[in-house]
DOMI-63917 format. One record per residue (C-alpha): residue in one letter; residue number from 1; x, y, z. Coordinates in nm, 3 decimals. Layout:
  residuo  num        x        y        z
        a  NUM        X        Y        Z
...
This chain:
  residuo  num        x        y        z
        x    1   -4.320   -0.728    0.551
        x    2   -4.583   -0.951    0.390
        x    3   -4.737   -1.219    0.561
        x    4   -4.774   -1.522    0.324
        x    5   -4.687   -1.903    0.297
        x    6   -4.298   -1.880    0.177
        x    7   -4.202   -2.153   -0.139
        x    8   -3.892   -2.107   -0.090
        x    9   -3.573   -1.880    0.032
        x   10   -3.415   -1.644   -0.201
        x   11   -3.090   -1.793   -0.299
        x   12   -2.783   -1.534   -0.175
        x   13   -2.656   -1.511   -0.526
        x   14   -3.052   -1.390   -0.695
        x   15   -3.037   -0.996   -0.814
        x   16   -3.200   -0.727   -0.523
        x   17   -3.218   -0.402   -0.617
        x   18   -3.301   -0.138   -0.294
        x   19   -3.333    0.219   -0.233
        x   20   -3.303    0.354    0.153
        x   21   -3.497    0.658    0.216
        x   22   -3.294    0.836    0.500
        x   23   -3.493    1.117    0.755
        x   24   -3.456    1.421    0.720
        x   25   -3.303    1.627    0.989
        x   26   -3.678    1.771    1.160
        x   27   -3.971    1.632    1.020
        x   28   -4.190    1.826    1.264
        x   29   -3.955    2.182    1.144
        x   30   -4.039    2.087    0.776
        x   31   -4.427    2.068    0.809
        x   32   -4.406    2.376    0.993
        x   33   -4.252    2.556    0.740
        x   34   -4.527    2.395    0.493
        x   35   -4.795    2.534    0.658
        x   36   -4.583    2.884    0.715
        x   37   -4.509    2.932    0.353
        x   38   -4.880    2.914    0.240
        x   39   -5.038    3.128    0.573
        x   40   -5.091    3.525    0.478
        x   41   -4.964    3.704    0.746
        x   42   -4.708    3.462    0.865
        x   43   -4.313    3.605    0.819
        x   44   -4.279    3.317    0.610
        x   45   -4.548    3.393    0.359
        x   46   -4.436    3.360   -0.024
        x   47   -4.075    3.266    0.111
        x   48   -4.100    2.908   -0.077
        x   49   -3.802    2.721    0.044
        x   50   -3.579    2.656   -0.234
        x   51   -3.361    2.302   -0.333
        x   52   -3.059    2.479   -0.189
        x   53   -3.222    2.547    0.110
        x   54   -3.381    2.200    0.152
        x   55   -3.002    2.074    0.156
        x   56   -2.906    2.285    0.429
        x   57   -3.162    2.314    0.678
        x   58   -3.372    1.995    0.600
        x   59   -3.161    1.740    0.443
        x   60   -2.979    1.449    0.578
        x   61   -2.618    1.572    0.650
        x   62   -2.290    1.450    0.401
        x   63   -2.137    1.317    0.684
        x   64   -2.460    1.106    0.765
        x   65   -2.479    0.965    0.427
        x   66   -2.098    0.887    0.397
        x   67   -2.142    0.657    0.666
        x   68   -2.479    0.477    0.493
        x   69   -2.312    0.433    0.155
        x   70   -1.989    0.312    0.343
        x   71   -2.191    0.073    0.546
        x   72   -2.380   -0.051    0.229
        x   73   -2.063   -0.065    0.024
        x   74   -1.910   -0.307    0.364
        x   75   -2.198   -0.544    0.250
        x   76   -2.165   -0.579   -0.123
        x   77   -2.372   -0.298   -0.264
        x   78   -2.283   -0.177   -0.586
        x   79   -2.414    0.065   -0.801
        x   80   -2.447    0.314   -0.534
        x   81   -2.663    0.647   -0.581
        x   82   -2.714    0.960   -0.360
        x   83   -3.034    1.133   -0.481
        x   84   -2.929    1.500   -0.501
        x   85   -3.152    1.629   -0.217
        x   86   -2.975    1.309   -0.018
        x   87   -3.322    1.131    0.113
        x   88   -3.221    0.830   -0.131
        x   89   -3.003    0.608   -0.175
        x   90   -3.028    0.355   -0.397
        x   91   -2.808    0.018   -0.469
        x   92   -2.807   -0.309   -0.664
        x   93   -2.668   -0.619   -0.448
        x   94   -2.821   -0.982   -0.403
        x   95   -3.068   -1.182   -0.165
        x   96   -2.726   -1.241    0.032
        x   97   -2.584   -0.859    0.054
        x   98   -2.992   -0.762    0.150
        x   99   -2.941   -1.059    0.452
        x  100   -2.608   -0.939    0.549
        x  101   -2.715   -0.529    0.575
        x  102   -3.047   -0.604    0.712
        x  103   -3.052   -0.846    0.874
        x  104   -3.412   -1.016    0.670
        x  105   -3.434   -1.326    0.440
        x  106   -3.561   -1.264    0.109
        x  107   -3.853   -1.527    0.053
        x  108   -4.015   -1.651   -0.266
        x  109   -4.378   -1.744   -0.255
        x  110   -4.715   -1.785   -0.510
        x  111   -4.960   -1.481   -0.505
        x  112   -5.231   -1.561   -0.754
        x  113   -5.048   -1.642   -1.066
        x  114   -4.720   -1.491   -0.983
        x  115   -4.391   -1.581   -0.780
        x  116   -4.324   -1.273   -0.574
        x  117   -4.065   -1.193   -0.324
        x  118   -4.079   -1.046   -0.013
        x  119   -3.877   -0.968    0.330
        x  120   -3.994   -1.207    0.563
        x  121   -3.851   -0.993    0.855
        x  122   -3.848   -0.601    0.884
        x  123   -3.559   -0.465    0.763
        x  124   -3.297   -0.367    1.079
        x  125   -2.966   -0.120    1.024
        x  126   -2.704   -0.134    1.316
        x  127   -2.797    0.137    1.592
        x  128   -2.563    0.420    1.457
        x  129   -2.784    0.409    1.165
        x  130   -3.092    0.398    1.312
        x  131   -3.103    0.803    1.362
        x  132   -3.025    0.876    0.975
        x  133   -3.173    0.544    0.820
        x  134   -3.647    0.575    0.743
        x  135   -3.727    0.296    0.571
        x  136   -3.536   -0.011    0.316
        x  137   -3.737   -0.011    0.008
        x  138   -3.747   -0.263   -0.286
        x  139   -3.793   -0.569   -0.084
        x  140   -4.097   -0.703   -0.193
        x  141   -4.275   -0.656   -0.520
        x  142   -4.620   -0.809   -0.405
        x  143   -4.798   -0.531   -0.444
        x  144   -4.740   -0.242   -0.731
        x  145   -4.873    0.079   -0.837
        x  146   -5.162    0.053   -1.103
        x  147   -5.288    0.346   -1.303
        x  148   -5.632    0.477   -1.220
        x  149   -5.808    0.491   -1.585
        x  150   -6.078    0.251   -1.728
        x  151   -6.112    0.217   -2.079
        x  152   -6.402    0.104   -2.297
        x  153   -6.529    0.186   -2.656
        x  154   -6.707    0.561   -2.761
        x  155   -7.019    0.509   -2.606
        x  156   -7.319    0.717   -2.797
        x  157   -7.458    0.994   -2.565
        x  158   -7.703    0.883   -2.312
        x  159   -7.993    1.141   -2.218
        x  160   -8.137    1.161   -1.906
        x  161   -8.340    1.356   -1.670
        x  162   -8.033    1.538   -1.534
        x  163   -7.872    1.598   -1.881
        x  164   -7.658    1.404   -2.111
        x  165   -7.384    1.150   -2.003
        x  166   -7.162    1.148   -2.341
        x  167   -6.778    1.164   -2.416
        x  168   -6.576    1.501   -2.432
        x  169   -6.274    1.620   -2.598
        x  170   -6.004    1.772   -2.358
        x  171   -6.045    2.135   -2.521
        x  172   -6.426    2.102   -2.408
        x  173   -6.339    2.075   -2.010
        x  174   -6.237    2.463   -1.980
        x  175   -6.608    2.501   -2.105
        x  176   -6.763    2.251   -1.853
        x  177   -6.598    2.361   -1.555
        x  178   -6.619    2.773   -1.618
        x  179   -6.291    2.823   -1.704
        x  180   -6.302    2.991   -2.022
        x  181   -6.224    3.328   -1.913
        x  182   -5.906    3.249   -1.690
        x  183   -5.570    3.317   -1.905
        x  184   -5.409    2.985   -2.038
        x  185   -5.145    2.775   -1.835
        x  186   -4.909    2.922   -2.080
        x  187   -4.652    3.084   -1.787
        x  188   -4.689    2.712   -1.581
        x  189   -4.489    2.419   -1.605
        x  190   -4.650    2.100   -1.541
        x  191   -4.505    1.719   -1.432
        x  192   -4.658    1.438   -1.515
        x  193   -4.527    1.086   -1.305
        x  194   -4.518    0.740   -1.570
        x  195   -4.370    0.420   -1.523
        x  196   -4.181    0.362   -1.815
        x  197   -4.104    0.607   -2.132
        x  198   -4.400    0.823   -2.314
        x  199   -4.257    0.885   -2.621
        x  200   -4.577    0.723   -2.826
        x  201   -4.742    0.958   -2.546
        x  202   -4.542    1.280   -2.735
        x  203   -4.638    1.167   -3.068
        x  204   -4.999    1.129   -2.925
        x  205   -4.968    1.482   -2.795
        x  206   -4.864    1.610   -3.113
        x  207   -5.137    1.481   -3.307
        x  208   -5.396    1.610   -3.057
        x  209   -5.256    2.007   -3.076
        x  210   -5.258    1.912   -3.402
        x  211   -5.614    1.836   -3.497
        x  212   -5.706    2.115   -3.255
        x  213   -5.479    2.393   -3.405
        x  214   -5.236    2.447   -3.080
        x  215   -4.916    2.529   -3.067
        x  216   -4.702    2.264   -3.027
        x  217   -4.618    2.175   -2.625
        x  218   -4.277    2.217   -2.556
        x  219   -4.209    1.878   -2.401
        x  220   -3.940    1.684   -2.224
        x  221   -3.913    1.362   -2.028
        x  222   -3.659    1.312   -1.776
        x  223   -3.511    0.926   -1.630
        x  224   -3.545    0.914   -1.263
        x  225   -3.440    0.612   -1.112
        x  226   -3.158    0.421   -1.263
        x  227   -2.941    0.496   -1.567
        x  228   -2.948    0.164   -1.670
        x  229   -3.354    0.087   -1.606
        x  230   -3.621    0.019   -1.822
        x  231   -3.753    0.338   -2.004
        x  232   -3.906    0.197   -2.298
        x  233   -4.282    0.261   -2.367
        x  234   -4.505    0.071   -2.260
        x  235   -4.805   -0.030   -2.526
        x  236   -5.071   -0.062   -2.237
        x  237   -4.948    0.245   -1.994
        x  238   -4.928    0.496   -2.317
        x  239   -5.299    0.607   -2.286
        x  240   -5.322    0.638   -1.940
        x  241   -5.026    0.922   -2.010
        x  242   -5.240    0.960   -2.311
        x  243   -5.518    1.072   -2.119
        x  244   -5.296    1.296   -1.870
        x  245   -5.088    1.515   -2.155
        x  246   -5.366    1.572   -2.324
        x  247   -5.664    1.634   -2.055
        x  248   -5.417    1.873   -1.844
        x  249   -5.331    2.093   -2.196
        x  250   -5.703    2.037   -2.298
        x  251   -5.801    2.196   -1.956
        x  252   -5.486    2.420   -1.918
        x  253   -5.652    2.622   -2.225
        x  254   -5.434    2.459   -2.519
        x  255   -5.087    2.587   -2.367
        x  256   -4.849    2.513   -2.053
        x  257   -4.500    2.699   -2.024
        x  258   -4.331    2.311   -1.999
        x  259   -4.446    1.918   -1.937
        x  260   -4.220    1.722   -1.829
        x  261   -4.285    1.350   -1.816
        x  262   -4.095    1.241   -1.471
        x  263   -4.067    0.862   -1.596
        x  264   -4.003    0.613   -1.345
        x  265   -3.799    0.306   -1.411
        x  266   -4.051    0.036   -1.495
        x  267   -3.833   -0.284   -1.345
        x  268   -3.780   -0.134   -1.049
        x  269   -3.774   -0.322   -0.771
        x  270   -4.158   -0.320   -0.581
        x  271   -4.262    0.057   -0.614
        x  272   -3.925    0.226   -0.543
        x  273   -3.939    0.362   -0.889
        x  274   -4.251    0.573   -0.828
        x  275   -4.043    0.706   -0.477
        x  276   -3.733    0.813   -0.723
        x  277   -3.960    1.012   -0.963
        x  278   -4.137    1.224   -0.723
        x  279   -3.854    1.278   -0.557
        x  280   -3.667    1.348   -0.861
        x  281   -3.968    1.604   -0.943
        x  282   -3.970    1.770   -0.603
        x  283   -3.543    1.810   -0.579
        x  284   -3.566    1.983   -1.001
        x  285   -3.856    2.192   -0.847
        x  286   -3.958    2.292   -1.210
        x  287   -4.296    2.178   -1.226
        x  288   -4.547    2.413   -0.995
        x  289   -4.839    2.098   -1.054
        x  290   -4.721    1.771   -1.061
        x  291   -4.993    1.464   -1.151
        x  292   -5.044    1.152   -1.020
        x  293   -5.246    0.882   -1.161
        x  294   -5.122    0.598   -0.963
        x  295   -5.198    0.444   -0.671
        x  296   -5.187    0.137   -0.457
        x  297   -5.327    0.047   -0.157
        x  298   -5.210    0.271    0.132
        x  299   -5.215   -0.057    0.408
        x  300   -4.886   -0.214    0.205
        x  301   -4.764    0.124    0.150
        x  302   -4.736    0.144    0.493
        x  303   -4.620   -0.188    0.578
        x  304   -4.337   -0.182    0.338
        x  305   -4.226    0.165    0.460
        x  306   -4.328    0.352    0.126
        x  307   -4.533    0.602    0.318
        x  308   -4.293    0.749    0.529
        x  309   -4.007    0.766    0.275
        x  310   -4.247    0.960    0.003
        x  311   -4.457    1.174    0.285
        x  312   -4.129    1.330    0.305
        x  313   -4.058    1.434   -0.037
        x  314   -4.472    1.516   -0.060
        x  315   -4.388    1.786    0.262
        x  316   -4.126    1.913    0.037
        x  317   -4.346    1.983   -0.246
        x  318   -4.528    2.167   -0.029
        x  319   -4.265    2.404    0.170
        x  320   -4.176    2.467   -0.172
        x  321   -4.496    2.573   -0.336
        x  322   -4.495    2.279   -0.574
        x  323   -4.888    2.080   -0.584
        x  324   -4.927    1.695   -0.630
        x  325   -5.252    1.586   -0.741
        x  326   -5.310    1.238   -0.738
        x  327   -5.607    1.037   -0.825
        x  328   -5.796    0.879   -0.556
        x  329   -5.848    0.557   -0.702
        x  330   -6.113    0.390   -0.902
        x  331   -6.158    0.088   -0.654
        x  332   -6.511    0.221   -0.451
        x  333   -6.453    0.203   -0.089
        x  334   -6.216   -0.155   -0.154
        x  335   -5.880    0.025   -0.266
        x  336   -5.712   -0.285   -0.102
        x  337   -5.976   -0.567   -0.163
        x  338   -6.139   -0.543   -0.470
        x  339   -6.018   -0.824   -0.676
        x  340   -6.277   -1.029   -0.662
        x  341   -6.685   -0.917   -0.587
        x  342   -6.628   -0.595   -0.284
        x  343   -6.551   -0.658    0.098
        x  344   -6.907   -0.554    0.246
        x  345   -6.787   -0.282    0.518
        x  346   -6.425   -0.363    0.506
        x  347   -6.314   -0.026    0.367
        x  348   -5.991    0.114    0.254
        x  349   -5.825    0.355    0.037
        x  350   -5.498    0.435   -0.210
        x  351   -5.197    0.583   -0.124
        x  352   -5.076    0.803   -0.226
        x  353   -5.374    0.982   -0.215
        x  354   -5.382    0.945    0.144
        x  355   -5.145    1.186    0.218
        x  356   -5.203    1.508    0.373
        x  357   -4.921    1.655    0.152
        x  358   -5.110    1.619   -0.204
        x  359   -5.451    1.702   -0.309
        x  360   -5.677    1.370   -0.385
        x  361   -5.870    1.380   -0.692
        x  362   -6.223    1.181   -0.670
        x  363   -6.487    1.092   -0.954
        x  364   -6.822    1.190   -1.061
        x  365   -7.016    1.126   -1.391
        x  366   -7.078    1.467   -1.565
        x  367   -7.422    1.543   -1.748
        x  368   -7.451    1.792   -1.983
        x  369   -7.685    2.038   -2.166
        x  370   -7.555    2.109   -2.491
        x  371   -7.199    2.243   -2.415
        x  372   -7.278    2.316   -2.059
        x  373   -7.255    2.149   -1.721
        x  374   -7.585    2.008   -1.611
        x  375   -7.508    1.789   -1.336
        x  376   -7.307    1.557   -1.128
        x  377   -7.324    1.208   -0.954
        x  378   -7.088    1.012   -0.815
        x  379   -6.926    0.806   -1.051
        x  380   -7.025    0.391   -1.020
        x  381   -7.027    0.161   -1.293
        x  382   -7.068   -0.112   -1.066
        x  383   -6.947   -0.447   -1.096
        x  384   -6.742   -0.593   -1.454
        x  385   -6.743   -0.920   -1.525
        x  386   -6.458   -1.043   -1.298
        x  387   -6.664   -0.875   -1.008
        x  388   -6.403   -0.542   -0.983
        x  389   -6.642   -0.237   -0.888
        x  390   -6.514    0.033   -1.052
        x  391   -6.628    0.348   -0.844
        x  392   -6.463    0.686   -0.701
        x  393   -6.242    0.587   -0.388
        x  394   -6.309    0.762   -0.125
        x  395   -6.298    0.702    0.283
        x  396   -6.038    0.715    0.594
        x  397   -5.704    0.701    0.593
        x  398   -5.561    0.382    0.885
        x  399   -5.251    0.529    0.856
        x  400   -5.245    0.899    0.799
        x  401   -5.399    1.150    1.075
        x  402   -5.619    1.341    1.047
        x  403   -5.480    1.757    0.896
        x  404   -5.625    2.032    1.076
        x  405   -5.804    2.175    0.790
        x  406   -6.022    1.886    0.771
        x  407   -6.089    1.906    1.177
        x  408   -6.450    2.096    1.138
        x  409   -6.559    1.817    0.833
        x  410   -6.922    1.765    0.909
        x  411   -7.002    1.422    0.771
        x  412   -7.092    1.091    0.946
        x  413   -6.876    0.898    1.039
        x  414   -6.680    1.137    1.180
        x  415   -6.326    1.130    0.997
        x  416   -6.064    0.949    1.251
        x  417   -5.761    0.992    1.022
        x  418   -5.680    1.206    0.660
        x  419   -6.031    1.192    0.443
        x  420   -6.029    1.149    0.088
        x  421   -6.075    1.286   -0.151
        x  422   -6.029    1.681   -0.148
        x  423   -6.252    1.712   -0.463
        x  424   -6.357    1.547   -0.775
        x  425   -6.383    1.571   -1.150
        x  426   -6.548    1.354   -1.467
        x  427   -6.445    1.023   -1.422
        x  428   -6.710    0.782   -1.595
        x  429   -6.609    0.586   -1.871
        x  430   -6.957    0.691   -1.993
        x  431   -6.876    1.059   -1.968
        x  432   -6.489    1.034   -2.074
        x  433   -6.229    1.188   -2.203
        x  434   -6.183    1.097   -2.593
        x  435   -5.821    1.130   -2.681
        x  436   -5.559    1.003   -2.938
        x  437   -5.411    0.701   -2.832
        x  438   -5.162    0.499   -3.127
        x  439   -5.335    0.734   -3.333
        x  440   -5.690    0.699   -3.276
        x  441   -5.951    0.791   -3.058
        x  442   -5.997    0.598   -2.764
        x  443   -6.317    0.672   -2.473
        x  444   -6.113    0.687   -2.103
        x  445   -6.193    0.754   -1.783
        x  446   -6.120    0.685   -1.417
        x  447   -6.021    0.946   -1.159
        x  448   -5.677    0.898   -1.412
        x  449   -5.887    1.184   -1.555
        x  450   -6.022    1.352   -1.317
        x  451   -5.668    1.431   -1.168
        x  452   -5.522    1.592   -1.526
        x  453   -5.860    1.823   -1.573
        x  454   -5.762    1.949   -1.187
        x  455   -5.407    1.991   -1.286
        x  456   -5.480    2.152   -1.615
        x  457   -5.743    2.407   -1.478
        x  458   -5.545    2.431   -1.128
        x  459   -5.255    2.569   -1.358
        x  460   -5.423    2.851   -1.505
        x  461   -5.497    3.068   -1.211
        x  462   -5.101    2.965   -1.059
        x  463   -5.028    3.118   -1.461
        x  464   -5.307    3.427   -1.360
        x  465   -5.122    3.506   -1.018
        x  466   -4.718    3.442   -1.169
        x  467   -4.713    3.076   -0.999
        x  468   -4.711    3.225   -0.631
        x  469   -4.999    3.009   -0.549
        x  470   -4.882    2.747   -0.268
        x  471   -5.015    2.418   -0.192
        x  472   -5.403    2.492   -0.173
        x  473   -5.593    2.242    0.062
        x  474   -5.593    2.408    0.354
        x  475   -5.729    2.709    0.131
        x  476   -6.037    2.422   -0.054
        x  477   -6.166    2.389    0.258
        x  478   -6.177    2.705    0.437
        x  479   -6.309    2.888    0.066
        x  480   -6.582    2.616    0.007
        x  481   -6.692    2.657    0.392
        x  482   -6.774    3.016    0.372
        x  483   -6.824    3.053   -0.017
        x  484   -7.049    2.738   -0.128
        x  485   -7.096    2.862   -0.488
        x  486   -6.708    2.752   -0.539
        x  487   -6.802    2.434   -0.604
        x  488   -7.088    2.213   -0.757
        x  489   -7.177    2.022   -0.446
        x  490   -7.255    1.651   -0.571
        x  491   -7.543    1.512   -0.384
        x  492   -7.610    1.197   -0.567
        x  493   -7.472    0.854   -0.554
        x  494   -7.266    0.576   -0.365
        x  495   -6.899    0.446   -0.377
        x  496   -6.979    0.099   -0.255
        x  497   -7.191   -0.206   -0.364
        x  498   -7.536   -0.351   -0.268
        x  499   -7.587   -0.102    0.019
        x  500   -7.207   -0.067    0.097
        x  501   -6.972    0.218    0.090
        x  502   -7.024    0.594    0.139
        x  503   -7.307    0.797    0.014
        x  504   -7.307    1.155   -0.113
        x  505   -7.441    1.442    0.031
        x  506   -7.454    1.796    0.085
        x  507   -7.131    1.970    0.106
        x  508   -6.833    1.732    0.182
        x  509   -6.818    1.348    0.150
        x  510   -6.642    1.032    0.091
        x  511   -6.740    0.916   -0.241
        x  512   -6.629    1.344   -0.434
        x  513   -6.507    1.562   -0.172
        x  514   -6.643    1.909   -0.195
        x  515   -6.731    1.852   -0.575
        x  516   -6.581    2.022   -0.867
        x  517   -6.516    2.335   -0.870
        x  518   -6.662    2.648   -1.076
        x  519   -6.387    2.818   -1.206
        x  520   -6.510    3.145   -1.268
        x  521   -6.656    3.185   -0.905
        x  522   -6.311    3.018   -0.767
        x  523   -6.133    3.280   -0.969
        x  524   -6.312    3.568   -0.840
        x  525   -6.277    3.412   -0.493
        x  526   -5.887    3.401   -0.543
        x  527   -5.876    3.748   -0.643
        x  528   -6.054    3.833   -0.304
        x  529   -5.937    3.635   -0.069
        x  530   -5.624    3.449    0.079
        x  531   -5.618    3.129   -0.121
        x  532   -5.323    2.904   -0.139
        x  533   -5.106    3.218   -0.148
């Protein structure tokens, strides 16, 4: 529910469009079996649980959601859909049918420039319901997802003390980062979450392997929410997919087995869309790495019950081996108030990088000698001209905990809830990725990049170890502790504004994590040692 001045009350007869996100049967069981899966020596080790298992240990019974779509169907829902792992269902009805099942108005009010809608009550379900039934989503559309990239024109190289801040190519990361003697990605296949279609994304794609003499990526983009929704491209979201295809295949070493574009439907109501494609990514369980370069701030995630619905399909992912990396945000320390100059030391941070269940991506600007890494600070552009600081995100999570692999974090302050982010790549504009985008070379960054060189790079050693590597954060942590030379520990730089925000410092912080990570020492260290398998 959000809290604002209401114009008016939705008439009865005005469109609603609604997905319910029902529990599954032992939350508590499935995290368990999360950790299990990815702990050497446990006797669930390697035992990823499978789609066919998630339906009959984990997922909410037929009988239970029989008696959901029945009571929806009672209130004039039509258009009903069971998701096939049965944690959504989703509905089209009206203002009135959303009163009449819910038991909230729908309310009409200004937010800037825009009408938006909103419950002005939380959503209630009779008390037989109240066991099987999470959250109501799609009852507001206040606040959406945004995409995590910042675009400008190719900037000419800068040289500095530390090295050279200029733009790269995507086949130049595997270079940067030390991963040029790890296999390809070529045995992985990789998901990639859009709002919308990517087809100019493809073409884009195509042009890049292209000019770069690769084979061809076998690609194929699949409609996740409904069958009649909006899966056209969209002009402005086709190079921040742009930017992902190409960075992850750039960093993957040229090849992936598959990428699959997991498109959400872009008039979906609030962010419900984004819920049905990861969801839709987790129940295929094709993709090992799945990336994320969306985000929105985790506060209203919370409040509108997005959290709770998608940390359950995130704790799926992870039982079943499958990685989410997700982009921390380029919002500073002010995921939540940014629009407009920063809020001094009123911090906050995106979901959903705030969950426990993914790996958060952070920012730095990479320097560079020649073809080789030099340095890295944390990336801050400061303030553009509307007053937006464009920075790494990076803080405390108000409405995650905090996971037990991040209990020993020595940093000030101490961490009260989930920290992000888990580690960081090139971010800066300045230091961007240069990639085809209608056809010609645009300069992007934004931790919308630093996610896809993760992903792409992350890929190769689950292609080096036949994709038995689990969900790995636990593993970050524990490595980087006891084997510093994993990473390039970022030491420089600030997330916030005039004195604001969280500085950098040795070993792990707020504004990049641990750092990046050298992937020739991490590969060696993977050999070794139990890491995310």
């Amino acid at each position: 529910m959000f809290a604002a001045a209401p114009e008016a009350q939705a008439t009865p007869g005005e469109e609603a469009h609604v997905v319910v996100s029902l529990k599954v049967r032992d939350m508590n069981k499935l995290k368990a079996l999360g950790q299990a899966v990815n702990e050497r020596g446990n006797s669930r080790y390697h035992r990823f649980l499978t789609p066919t298992a998630f339906l009959s240990e984990f997922a909410p019974t037929e009988a239970q959601v029989q008696k959901v779509v029945a009571y929806m169907r009672k209130n004039g829902f039509v258009n009903i859909r069971v998701s096939k792992n049965r944690l959504l269902i989703s509905a089209d009805g009206t203002a009135g049918t959303v009163k009449t099942a819910f038991n909230t108005p729908l309310v009409h009010f200004r937010k800037g420039n825009r009408t938006v809608f909103a419950n002005s009550a939380p959503a209630e379900v009779p008390e037989a319901l109240g066991g099987t039934v999470l959250s109501v989503l799609g009852l507001q559309n206040v606040t959406r997802a945004h995409t995590m990239a910042v675009r400008g024109p190719r900037t000419l190289a800068r040289a500095m003390a530390t090295g050279t801040e200029t733009g790269h190519y995507p086949t130049e990361w595997p270079g940067l980062y030390g991963a040029t003697s790890l296999p390809t990605a070529s045995n992985t296949t990789i998901g990639i979450i859009t709002v919308g279609g990517a087809s100019q994304a493809t073409q884009d794609l195509n042009q890049f392997t292209q000019a770069n003499n690769l084979a061809t990526v076998n690609v194929s983009a699949e409609q996740t929410g409904d069958p009649n929704g909006n899966y056209s491209d969209d002009q402005e979201g086709q190079g921040e997919w742009d930017l992902d295809s190409q960075d992850i295949v750039g960093a993957a070493g040229g090849a992936v087995n598959q990428l699959i574009f997991y498109e959400a439907d872009a008039n979906a109501s609030g962010n419900t869309g984004l819920t049905q494609a990861f969801n839709q990514a987790v129940t295929d369980n094709t993709a090992k790495v799945i990336n994320v370069s969306l985000g929105w701030c985790e506060t209203d995630a919370q409040a509108d019950g997005t959290v709770a619905a998608e940390d359950q399909i995130f704790a799926a992912a992870v039982a079943q081996g499958q990685t989410f990396s997700v982009s921390s945000g380029d919002e500073g320390a002010y995921e939540c108030n940014n629009r407009g100059y920063p809020d001094g030391s009123t911090y906050s941070i995106s979901w959903p990088a705030s969950s426990p269940n993914v790996i958060s991506v952070g920012g730095t600007t990479l320097f560079t000698s020649g073809s080789d890494w030099a340095n890295e600070t944390v990336w801050n552009e400061g303030l553009d001209s509307n007053g937006k600081l464009w920075a790494s995100t990076g803080g405390i999570s108000q409405v995650e905990p905090l996971p037990s692999w991040q209990s020993s974090l020595a940093v000030s302050p101490t961490p009260t809830g989930r920290a992000v982010p888990d580690i960081s790549f090139d971010a800066a504009q300045g230091s961007g990725a240069l990639v085809y985008n209608y056809g010609q070379i645009q300069q992007i960054g934004g931790t919308s990049l630093a996610s896809p060189i993760f992903v792409g790079l992350w890929a190769r050693l689950e292609s080096a170890h036949s994709n038995a590597l689990g969900f790995p954060a636990a593993s970050i942590y524990s490595g980087v502790q006891s084997t510093p030379s994993l990473v390039h520990d970022v030491t420089s730089g600030n997330n916030g504004y005039q004195g604001y925000g969280y500085n950098a410092g040795k070993g792990w912080d707020y504004p990049t994590g641990w750092g990046s990570f050298v992937m020739s020492n991490l590969a060696s260290y993977v050999n070794g040692h139990s890491f995310g398998q």
